[in-house]
C-alpha positions in Angstrom: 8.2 -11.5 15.4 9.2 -8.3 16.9 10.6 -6.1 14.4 9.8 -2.4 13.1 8.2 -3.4 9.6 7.0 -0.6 7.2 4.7 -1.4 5.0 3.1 -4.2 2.9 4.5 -4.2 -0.8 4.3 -6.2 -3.7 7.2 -6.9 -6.3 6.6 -8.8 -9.5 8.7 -11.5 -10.6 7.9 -12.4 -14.2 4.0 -12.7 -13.6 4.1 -13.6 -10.1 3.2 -10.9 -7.4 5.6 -11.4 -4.1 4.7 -10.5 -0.9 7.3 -8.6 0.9 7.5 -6.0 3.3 11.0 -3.9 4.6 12.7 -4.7 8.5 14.3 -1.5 10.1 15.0 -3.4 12.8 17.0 -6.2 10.8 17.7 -3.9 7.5 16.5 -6.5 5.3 13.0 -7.4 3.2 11.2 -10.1 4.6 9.3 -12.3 1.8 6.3 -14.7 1.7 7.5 -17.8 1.6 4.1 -19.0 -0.4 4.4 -16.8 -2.4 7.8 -18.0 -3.5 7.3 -21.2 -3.4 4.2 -20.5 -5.9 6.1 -18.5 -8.3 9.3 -21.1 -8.4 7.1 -23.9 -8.9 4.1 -22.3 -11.1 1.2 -22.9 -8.8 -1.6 -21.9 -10.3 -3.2 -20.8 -7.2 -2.2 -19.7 -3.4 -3.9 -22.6 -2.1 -1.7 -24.7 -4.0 1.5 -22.6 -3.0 0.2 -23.2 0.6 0.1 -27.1 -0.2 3.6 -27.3 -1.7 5.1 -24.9 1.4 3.0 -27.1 3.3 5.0 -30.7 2.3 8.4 -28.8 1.8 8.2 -28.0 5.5 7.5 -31.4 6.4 10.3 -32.6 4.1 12.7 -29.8 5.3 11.9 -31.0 9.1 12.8 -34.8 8.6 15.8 -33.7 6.7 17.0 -31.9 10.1 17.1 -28.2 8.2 17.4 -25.3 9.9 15.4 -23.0 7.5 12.1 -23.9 9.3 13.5 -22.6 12.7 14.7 -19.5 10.9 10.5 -18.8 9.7 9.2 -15.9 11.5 5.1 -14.6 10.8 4.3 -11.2 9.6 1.2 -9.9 9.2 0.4 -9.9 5.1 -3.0 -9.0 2.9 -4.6 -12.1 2.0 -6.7 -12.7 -1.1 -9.9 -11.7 0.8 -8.1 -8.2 1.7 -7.4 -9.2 5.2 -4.1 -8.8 7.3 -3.2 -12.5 7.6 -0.2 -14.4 9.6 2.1 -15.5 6.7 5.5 -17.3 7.1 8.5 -15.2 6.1 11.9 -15.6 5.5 14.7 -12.8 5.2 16.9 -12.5 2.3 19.5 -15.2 3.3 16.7 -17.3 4.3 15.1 -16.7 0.7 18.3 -17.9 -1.1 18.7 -20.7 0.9 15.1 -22.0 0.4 15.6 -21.4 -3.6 18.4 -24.3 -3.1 15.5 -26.8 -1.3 12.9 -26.1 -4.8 13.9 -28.1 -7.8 13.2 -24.9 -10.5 14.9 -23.7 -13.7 14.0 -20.0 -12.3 16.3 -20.7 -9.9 19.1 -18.4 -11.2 17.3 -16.0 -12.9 15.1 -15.8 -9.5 18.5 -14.9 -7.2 19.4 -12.6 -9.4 16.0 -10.5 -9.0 16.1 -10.9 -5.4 19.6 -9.1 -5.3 18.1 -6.4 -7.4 15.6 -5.6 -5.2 17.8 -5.5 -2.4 19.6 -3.6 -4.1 16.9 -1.0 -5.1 16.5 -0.8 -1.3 19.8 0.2 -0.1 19.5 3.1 -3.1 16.3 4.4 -1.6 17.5 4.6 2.2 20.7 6.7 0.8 19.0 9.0 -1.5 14.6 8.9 -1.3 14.7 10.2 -4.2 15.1 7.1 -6.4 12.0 5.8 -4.5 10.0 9.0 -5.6 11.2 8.3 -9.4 10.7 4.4 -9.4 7.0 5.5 -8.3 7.0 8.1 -10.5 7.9 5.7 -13.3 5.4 2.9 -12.2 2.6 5.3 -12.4 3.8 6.7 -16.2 4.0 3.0 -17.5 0.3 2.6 -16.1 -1.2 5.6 -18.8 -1.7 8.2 -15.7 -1.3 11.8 -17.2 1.7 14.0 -16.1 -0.3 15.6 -13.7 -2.2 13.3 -11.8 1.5 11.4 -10.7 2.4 14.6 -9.5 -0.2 15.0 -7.1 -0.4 11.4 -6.7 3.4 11.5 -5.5 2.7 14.2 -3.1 -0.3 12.5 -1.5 2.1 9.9 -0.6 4.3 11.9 1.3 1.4 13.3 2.7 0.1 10.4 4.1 3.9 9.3 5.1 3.4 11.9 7.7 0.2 11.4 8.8 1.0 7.9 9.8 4.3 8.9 11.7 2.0 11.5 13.3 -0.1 8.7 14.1 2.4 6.3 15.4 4.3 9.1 17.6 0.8 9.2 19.3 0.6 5.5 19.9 -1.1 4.4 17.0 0.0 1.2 16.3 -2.7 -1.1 14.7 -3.3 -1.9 11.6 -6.8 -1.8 12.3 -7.0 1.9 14.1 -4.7 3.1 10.5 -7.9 1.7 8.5 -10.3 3.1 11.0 -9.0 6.9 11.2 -8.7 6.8 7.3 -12.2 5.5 6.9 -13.3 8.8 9.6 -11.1 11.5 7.3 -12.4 9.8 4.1 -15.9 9.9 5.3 -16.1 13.2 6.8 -14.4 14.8 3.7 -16.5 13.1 1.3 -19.6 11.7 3.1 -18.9 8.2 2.0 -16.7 5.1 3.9 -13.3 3.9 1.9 -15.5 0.6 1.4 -18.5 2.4 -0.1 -16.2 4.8 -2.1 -14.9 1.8 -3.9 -17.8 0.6 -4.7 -18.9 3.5 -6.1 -15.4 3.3 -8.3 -16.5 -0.1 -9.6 -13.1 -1.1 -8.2 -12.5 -4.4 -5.8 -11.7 -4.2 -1.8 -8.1 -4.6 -2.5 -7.7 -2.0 -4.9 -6.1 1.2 -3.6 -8.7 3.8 -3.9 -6.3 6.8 -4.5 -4.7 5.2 -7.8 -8.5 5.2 -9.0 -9.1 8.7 -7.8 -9.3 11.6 -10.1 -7.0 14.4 -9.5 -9.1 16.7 -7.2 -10.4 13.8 -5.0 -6.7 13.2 -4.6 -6.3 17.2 -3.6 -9.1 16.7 -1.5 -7.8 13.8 0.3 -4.7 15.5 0.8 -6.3 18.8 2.4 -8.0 16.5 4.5 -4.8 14.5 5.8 -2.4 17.5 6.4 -4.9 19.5 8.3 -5.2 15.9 10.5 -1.3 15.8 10.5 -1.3 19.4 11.8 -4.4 19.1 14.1 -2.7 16.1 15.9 0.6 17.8 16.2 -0.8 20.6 17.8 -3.2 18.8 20.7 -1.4 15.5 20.5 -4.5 12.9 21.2 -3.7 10.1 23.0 -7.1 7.6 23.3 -8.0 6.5 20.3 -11.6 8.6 20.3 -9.8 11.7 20.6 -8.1 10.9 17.3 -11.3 9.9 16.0 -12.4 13.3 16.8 -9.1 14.5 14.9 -9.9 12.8 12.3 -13.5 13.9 11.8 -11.9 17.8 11.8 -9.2 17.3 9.4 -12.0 15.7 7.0 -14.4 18.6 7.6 -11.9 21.1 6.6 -11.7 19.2 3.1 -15.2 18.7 3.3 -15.8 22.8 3.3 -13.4 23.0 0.6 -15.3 20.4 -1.7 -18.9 21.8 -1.7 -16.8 25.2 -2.2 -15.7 23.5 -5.5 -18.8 21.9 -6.5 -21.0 25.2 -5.9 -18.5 27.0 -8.0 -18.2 24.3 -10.8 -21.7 22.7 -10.6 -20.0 19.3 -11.0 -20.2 16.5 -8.1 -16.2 15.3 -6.7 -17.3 12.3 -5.8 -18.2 10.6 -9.0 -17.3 7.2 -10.4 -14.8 8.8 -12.8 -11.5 6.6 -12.8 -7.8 8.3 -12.9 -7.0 5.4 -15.1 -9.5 6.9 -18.0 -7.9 10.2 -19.1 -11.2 11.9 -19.8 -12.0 11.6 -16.2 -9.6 13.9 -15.4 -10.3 16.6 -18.2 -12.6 19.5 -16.7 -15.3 20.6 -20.1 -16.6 23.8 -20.4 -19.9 25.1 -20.9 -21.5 28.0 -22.3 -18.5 29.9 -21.8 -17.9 28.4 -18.2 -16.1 25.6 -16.8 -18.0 23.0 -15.5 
């Protein structure tokens, strides 16, 4: 399918996560058609989404339906954490799939896919609402005050990094996850994988909502001096923005055993935003520590 995507997201209806991720080529989500399939018809699993998709397909097909034709494939994160083909289908295509499921959360279903819609169109004409629907996301999750504030202006942080990126011809998902595991590891002397490990947290978790407040700071140091590193040289191959990479990480890098010689405390720790005593910084013997 060749349209402009950006970015993967997930939207909850009742308990059911939905894959979805926004067009600015067609100015319009694009949903996993598993996923609602699964949530219309209470799958217990994906496999068994896939199985009812599977036979719907089959049963659209002999019934001489266009919505099959109208499937496209977009790349989506699997269960196992990997990028995966998935079928999709665009709003109109949603609503007129919810007509071919037999569901009692048929109604209630089209009414939160026009609210998310919705939510959309608010975001592109004022950004704003997207930085207080995150805001409020992270608030009804526990996170202190604080932390969402730097947490909020990591994101935009990273937003530019990854137009910096694409502006240079970055374009693959896989050469996104390999420059961040360079910055992350040069900054903090571990890989993203190993990091989470460390954080007791699973390969699909997003390591930054598990990060305490200063490796957050620390990640952003590390990112914005990439951003500006990049803007100023402008690599082009993808090991000169490896090289990038490495610098913008070293910078943070400085800055961290700066912290750590001046605090006697390690950064990288297995403390977890989510716990609010992580984030608390105790004193000792009249010093912080």
């Amino acid at each position: 399918m060749n349209v402009k995507t950006y970015g993967n997201k997930i939207a909850i209806f009742e308990e059911h996560s939905i894959r979805k991720v926004w067009s600015d080529t067609e100015d319009d989500w694009f949903y996993s058609v598993v996923d609602i399939c699964g949530a219309l018809t209470n799958q217990p699993t994906q496999d068994r989404a896939r199985n009812y998709w599977k036979v719907l397909k089959i049963r659209l097909k002999a019934e001489g339906s266009e919505l099959v034709t109208f499937c496209n494939q977009l790349k989506f994160r699997a269960e196992d954490g990997k990028m995966r083909e998935t079928d999709v289908l665009n709003t109109a295509g949603i609503l007129r799939l919810v007509q071919s499921i037999p569901s009692p959360k048929a109604e209630p279903f089209k009414v939160w896919l026009a609210q998310t819609g919705y939510e959309r169109m608010e975001e592109i004409a004022d950004p704003e609402k997207a930085i207080l629907r995150g805001t409020e996301y992270y608030r009804k999750k526990g996170y202190t005050e604080e932390w969402i504030r730097k947490r909020m202006s990591g994101i935009n942080i990273r937003k530019a990094l990854t137009k910096e990126w694409e502006n240079c011809g970055i374009s693959e998902k896989k050469d996104f996850a390999l420059l961040t595991n360079e910055i992350t590891r040069a900054w903090s002397g571990m890989r993203v994988k190993d990091y989470k490990d460390l954080k007791g947290i699973s390969p699909k978790s997003n390591l930054r909502d598990n990060m305490t407040d200063i490796e957050i700071v620390l990640t952003d140091v590390a990112e914005v001096t990439t951003t500006h590193i990049s803007q100023q040289e402008s690599p082009r191959t993808i090991k000169e923005h490896i090289r990038v990479a490495q610098r913008g990480g070293g910078v943070a890098r400085v800055t961290r055993e700066a912290y750590e010689k001046e605090l006697g405390i390690e950064v990288v720790s297995s403390l977890n935003a989510t716990d609010k005593k992580a984030l608390e910084v105790k004193k000792k013997q009249g010093r912080t520590q």
